[in-house]
N, CA, C and O atoms as a Tinker XYZ file with bonds, in Angstrom:
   412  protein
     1  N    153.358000   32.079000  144.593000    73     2
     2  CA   152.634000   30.835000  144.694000    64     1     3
     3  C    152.261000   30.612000  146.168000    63     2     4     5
     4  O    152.988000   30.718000  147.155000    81     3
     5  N    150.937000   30.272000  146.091000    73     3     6
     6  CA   150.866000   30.148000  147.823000    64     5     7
     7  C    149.786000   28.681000  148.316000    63     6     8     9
     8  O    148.879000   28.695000  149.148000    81     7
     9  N    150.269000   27.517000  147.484000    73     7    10
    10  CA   149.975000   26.113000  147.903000    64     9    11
    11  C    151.319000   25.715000  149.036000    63    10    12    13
    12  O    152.326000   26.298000  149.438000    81    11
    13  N    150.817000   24.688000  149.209000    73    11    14
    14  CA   151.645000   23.890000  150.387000    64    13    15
    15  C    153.038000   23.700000  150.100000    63    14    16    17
    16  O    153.035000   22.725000  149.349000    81    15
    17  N    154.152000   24.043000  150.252000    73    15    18
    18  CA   155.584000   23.701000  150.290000    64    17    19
    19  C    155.704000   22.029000  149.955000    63    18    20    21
    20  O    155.625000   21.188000  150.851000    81    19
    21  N    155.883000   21.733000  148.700000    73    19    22
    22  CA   156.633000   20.087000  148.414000    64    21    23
    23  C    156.984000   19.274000  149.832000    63    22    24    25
    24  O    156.565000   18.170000  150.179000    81    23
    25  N    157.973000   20.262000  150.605000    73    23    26
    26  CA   158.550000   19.394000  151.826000    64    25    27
    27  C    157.485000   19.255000  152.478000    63    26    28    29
    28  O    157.351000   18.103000  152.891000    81    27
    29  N    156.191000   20.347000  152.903000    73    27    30
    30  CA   155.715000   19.835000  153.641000    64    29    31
    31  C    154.363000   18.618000  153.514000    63    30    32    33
    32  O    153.645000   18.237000  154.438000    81    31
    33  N    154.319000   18.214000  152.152000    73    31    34
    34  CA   154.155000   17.277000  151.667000    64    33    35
    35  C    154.581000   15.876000  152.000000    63    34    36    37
    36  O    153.996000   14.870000  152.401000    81    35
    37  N    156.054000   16.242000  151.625000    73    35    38
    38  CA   157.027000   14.996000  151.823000    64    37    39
    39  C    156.960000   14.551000  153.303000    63    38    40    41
    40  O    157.071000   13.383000  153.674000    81    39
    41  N    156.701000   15.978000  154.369000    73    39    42
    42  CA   156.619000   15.209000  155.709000    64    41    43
    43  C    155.398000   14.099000  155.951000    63    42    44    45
    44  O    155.240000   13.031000  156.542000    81    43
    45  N    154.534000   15.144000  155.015000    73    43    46
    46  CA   153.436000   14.270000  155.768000    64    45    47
    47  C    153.155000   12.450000  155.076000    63    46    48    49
    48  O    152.640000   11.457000  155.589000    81    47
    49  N    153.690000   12.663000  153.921000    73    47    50
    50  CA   153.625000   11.108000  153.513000    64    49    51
    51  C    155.229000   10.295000  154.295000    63    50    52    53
    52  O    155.634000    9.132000  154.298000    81    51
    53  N    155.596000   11.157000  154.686000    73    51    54
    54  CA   157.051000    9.924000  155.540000    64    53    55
    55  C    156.206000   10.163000  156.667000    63    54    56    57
    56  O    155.982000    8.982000  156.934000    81    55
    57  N    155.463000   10.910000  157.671000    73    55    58
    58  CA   155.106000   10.683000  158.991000    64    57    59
    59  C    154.371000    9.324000  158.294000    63    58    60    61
    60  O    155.137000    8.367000  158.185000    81    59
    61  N    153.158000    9.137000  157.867000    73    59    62
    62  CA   152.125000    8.416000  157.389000    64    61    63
    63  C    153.188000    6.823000  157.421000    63    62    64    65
    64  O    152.876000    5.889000  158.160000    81    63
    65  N    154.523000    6.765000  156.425000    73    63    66
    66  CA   154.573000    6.261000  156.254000    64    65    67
    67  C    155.637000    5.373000  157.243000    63    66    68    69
    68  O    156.043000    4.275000  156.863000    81    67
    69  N    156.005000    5.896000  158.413000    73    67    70
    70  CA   156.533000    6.016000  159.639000    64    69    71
    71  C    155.728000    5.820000  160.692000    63    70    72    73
    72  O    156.078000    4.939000  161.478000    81    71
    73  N    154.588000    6.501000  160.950000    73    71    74
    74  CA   153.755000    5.642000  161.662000    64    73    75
    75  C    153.334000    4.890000  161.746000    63    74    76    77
    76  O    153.026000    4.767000  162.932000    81    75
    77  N    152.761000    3.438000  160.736000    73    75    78
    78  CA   152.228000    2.322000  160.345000    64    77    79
    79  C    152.982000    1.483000  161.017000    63    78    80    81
    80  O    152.278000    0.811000  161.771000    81    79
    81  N    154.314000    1.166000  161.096000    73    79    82
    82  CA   154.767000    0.188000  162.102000    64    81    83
    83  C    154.733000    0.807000  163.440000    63    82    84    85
    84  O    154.450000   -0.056000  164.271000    81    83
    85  N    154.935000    2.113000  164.035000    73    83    86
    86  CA   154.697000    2.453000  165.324000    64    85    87
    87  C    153.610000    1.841000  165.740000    63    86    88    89
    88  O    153.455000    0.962000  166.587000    81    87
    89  N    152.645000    2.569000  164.842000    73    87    90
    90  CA   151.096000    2.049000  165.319000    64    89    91
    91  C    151.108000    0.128000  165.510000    63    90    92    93
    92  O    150.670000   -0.652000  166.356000    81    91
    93  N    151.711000    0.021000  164.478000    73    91    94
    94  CA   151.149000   -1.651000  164.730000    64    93    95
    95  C    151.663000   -2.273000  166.092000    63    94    96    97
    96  O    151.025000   -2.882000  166.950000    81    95
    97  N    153.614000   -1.788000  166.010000    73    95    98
    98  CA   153.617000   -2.353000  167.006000    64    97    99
    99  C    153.062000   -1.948000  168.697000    63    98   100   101
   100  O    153.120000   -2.600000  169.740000    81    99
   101  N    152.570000   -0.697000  168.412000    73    99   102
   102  CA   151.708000   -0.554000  169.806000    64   101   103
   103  C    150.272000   -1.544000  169.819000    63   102   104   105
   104  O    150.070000   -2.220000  170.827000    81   103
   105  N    149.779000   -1.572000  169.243000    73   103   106
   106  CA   148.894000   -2.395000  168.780000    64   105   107
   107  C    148.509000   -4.243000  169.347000    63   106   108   109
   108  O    147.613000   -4.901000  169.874000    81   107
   109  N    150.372000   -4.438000  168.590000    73   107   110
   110  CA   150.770000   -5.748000  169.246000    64   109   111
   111  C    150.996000   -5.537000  171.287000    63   110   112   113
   112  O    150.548000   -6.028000  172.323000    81   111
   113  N    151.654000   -4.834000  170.988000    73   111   114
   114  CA   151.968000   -4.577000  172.401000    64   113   115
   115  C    150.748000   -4.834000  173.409000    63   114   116   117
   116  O    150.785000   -5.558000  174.404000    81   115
   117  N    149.638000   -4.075000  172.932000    73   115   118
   118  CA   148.396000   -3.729000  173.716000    64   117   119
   119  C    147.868000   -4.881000  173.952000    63   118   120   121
   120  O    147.557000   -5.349000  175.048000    81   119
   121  N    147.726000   -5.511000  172.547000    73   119   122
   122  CA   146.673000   -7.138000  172.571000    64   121   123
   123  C    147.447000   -8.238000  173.696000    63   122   124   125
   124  O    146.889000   -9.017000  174.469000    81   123
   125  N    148.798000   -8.028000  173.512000    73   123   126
   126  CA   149.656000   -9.089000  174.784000    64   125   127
   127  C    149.533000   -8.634000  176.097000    63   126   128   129
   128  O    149.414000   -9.358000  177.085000    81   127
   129  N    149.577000   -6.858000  176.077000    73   127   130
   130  CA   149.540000   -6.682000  177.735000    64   129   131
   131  C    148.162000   -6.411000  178.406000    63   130   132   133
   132  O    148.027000   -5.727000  179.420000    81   131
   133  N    147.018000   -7.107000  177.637000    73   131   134
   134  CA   146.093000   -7.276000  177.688000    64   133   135
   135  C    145.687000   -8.544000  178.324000    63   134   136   137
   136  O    145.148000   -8.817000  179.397000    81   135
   137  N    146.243000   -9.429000  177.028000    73   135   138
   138  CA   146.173000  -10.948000  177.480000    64   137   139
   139  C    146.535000  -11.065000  179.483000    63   138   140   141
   140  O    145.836000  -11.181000  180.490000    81   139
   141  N    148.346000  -10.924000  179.112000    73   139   142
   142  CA   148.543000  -10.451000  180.253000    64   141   143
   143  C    147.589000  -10.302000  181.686000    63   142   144   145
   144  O    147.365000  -11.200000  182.499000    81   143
   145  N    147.177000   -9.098000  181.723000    73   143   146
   146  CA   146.206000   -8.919000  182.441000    64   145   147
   147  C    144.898000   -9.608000  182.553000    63   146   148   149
   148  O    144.182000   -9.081000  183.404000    81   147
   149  N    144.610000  -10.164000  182.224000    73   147   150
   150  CA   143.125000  -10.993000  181.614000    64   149   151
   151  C    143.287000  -12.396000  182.403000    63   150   152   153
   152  O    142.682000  -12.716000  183.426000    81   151
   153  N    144.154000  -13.090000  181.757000    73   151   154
   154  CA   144.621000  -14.552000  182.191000    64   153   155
   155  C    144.256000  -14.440000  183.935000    63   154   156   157
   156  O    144.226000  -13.461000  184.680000    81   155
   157  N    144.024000  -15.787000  184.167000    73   155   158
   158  CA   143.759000  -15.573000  185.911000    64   157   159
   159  C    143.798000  -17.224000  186.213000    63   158   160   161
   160  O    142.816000  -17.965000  186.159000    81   159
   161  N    144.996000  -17.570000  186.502000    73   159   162
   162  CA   145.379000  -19.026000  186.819000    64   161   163
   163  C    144.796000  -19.298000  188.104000    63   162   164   165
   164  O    144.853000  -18.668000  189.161000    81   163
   165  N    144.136000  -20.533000  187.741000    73   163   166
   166  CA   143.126000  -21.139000  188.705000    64   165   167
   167  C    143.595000  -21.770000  190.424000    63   166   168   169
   168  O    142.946000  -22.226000  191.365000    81   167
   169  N    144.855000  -21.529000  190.206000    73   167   170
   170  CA   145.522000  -21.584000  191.465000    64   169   171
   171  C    146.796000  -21.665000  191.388000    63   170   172   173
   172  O    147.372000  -21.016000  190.515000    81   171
   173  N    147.606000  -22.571000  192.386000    73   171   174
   174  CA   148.928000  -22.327000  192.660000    64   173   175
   175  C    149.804000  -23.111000  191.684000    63   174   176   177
   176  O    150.881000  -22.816000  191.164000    81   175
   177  N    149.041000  -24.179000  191.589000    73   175   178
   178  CA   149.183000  -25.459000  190.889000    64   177   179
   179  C    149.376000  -24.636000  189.321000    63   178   180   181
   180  O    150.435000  -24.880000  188.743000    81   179
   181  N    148.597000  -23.879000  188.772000    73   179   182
   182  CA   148.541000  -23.930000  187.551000    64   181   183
   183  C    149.356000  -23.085000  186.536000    63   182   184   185
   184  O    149.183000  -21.980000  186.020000    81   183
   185  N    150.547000  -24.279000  186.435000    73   183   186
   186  CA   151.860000  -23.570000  185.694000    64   185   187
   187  C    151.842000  -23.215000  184.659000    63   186   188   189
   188  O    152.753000  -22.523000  184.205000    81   187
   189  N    150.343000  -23.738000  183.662000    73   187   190
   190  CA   150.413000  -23.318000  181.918000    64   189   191
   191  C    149.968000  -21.677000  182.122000    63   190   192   193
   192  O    150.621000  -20.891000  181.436000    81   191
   193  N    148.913000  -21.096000  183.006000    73   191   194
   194  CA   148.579000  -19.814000  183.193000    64   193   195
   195  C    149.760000  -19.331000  183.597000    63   194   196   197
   196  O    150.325000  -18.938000  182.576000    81   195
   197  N    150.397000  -19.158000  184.471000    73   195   198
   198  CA   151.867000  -18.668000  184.734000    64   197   199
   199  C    152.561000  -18.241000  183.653000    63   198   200   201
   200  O    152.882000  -17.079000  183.405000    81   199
   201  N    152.806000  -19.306000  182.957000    73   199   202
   202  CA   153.983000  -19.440000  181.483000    64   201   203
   203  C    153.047000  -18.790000  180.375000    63   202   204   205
   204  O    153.536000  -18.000000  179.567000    81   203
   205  N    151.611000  -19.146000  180.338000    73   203   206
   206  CA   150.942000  -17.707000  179.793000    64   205   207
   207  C    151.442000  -16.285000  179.758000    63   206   208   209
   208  O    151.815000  -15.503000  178.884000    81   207
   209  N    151.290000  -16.272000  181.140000    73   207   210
   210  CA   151.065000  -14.845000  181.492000    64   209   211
   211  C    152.688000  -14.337000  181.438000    63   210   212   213
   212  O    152.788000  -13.129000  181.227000    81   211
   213  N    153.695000  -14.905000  181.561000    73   211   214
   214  CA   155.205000  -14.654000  181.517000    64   213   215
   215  C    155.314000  -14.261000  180.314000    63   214   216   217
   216  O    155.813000  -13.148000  180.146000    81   215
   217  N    154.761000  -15.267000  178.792000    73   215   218
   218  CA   154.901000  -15.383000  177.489000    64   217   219
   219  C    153.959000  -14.012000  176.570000    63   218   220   221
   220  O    154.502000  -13.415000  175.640000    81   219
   221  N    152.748000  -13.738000  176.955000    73   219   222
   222  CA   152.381000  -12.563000  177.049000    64   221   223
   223  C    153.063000  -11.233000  177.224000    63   222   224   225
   224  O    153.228000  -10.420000  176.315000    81   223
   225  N    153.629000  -11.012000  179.086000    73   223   226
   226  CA   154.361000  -10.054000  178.876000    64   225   227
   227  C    155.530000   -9.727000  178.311000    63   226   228   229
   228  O    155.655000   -8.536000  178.023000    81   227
   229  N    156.512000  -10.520000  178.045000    73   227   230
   230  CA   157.610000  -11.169000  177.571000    64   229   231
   231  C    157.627000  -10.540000  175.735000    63   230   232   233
   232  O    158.528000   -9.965000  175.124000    81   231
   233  N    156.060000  -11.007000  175.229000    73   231   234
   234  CA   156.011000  -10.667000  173.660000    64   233   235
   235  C    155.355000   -8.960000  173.970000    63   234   236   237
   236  O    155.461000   -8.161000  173.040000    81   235
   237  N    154.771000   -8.541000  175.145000    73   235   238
   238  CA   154.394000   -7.189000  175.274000    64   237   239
   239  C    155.506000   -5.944000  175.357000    63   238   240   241
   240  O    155.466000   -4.823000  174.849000    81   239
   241  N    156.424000   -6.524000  176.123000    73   239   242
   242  CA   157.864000   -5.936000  176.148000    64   241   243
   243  C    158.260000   -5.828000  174.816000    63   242   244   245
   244  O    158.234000   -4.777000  174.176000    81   243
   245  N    158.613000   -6.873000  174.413000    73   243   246
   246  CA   159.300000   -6.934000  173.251000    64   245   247
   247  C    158.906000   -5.803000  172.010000    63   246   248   249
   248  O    159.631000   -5.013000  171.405000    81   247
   249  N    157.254000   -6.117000  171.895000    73   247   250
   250  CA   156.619000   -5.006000  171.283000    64   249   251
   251  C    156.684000   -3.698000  171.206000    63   250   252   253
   252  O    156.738000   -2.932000  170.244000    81   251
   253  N    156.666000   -3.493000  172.679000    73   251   254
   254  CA   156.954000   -2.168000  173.034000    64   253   255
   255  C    158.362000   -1.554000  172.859000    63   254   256   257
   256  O    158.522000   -0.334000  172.818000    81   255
   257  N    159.353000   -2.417000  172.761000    73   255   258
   258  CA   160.680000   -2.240000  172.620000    64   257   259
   259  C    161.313000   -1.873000  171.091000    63   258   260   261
   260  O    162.029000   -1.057000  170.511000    81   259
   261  N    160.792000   -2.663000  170.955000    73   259   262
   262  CA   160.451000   -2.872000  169.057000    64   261   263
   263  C    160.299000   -1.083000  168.532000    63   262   264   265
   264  O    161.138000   -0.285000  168.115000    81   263
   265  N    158.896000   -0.978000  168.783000    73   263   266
   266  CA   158.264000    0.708000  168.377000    64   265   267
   267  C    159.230000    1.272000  168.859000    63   266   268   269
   268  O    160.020000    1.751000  168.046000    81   267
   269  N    159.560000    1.446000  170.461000    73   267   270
   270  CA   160.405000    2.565000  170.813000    64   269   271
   271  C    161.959000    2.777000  170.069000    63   270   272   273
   272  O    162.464000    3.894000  169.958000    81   271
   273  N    162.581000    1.591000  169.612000    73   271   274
   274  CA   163.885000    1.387000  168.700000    64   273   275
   275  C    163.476000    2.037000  167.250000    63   274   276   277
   276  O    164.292000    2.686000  166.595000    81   275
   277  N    162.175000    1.805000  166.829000    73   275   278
   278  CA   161.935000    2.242000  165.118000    64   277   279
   279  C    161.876000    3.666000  165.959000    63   278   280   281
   280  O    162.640000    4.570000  165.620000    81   279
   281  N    161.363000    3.770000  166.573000    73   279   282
   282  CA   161.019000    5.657000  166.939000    64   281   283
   283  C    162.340000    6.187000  167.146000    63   282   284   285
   284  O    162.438000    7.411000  167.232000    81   283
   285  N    163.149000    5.632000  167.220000    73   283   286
   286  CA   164.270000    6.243000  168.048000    64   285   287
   287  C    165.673000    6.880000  166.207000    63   286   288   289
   288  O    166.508000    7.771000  166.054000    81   287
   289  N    165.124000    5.758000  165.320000    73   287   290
   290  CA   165.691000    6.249000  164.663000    64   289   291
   291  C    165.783000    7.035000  164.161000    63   290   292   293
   292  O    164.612000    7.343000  163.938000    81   291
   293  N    166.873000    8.326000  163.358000    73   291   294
   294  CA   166.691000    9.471000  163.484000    64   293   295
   295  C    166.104000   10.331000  162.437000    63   294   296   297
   296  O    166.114000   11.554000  162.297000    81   295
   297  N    165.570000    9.340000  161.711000    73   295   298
   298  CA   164.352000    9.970000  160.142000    64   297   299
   299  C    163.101000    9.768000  161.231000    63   298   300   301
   300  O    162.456000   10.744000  161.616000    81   299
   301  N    162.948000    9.035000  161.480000    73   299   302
   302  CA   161.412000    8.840000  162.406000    64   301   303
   303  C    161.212000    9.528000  163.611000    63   302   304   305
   304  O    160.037000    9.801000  163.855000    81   303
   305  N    162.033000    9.870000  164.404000    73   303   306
   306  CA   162.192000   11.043000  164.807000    64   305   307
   307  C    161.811000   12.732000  164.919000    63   306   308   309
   308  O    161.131000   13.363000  165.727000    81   307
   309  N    162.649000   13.161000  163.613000    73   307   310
   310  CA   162.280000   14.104000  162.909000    64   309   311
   311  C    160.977000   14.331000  162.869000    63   310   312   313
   312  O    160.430000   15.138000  163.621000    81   311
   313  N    160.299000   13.565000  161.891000    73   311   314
   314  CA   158.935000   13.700000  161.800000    64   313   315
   315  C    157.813000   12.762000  162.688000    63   314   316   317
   316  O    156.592000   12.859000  162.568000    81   315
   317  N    158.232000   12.218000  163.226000    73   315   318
   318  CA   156.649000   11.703000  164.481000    64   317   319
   319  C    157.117000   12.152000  166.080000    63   318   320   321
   320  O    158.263000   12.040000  166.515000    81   319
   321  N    155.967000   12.674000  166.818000    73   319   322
   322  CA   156.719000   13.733000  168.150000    64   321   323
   323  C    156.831000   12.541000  169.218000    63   322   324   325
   324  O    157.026000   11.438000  168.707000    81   323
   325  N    156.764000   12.569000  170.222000    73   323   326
   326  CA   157.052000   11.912000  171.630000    64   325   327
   327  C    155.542000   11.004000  171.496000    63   326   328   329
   328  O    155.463000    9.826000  171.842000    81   327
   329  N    154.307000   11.852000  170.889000    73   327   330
   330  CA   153.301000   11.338000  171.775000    64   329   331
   331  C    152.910000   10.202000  170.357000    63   330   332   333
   332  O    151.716000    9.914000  170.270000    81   331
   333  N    153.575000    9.767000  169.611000    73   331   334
   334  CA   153.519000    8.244000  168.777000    64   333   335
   335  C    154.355000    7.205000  169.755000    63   334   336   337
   336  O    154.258000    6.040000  169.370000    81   335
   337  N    154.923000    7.338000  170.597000    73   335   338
   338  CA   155.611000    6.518000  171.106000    64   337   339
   339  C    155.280000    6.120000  172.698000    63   338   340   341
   340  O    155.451000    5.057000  173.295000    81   339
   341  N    154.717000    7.453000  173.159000    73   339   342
   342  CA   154.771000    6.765000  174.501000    64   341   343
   343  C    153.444000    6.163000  174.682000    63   342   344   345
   344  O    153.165000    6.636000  175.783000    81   343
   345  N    152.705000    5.633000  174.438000    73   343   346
   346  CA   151.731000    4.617000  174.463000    64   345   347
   347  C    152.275000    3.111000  174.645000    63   346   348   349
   348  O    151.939000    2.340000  175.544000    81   347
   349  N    153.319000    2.816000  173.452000    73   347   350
   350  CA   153.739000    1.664000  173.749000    64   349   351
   351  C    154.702000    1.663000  174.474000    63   350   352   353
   352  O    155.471000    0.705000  174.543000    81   351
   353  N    154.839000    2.810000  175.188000    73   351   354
   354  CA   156.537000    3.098000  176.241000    64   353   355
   355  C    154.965000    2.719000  177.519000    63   354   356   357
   356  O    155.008000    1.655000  178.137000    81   355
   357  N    154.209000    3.318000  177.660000    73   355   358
   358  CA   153.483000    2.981000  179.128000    64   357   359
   359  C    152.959000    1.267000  179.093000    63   358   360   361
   360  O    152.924000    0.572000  180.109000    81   359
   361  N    152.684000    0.921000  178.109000    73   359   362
   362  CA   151.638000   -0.408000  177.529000    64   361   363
   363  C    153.309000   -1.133000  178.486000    63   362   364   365
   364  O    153.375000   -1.601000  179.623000    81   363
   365  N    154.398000   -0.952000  177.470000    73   363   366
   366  CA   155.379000   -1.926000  177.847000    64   365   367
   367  C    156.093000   -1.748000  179.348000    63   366   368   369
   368  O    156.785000   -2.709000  179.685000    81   367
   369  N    156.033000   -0.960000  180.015000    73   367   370
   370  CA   156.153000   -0.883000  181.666000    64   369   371
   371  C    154.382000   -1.337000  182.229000    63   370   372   373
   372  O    154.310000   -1.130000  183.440000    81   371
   373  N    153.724000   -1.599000  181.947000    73   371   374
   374  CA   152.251000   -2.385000  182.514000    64   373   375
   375  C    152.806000   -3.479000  182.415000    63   374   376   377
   376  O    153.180000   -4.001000  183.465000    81   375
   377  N    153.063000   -4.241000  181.029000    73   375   378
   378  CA   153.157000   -5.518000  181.241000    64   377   379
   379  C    154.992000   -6.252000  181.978000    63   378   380   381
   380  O    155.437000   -7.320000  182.398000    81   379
   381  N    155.408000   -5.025000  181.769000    73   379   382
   382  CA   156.493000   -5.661000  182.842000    64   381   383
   383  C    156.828000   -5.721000  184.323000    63   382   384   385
   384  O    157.628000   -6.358000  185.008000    81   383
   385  N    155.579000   -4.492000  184.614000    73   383   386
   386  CA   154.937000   -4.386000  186.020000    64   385   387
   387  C    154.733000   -6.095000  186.196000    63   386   388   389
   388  O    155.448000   -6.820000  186.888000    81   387
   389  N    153.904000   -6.393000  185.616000    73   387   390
   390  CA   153.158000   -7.689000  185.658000    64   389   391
   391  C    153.583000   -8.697000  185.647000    63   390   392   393
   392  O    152.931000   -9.651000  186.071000    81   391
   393  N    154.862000   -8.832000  185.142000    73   391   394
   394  CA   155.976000   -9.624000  184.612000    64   393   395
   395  C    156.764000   -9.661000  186.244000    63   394   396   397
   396  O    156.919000  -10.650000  186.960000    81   395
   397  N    157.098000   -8.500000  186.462000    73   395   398
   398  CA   157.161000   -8.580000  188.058000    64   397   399
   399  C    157.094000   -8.722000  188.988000    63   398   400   401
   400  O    157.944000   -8.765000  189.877000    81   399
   401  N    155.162000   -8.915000  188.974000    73   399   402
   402  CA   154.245000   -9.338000  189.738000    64   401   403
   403  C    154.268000  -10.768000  190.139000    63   402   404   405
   404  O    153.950000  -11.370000  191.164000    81   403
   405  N    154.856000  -11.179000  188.739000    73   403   406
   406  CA   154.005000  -12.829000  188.333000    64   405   407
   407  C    153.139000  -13.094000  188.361000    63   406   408   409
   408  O    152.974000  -14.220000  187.892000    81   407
   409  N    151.968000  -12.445000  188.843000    73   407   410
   410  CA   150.477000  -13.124000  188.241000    64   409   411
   411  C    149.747000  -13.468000  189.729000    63   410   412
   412  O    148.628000  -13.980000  189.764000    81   411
């Protein structure tokens, strides 16, 4: 018989079905450390842009933290390589750069 091996079947619907929250939460990640970056408080005075831009990176981290913990577990692992993850591993050091920065 010379079709595709069952398992390698089975990988590809657990990658599929293993990537969908990676992806999203890079996704989330991106749209906050976006915001993030974007926001531009009108001066010194203006503490709601600040607490923006804190609350942004704050949910960008988190995001990014999020994916890298589902990635880390060791079925998801197995089947999705390094390069599903480090997107929201760079996204979430930008916005904590920024977080650093303060704005």
């Amino acid at each position: 018989m010379t079709g595709p091996s069952p398992t390698a079947d089975d990988r590809h619907w657990l990658a599929t079905v293993y990537a969908v929250p990676v992806v999203l939460l890079t996704l989330i990640s991106a749209y906050f450390c976006w915001t993030a970056l974007t926001i531009r408080p009108s001066g010194a005075w203006d503490d709601d842009a600040y607490a923006g831009i804190v609350l942004a990176c704050v949910m960008g981290v988190g995001a990014a933290g999020v994916a890298a913990v589902v990635w880390v577990l060791p079925p998801v692992r197995r089947v999705l390589g390094w390069g599903w993850v480090v997107p929201a591993l760079v996204l979430g050091v930008v916005a904590g750069v920024r977080w650093a920065l303060g704005g």
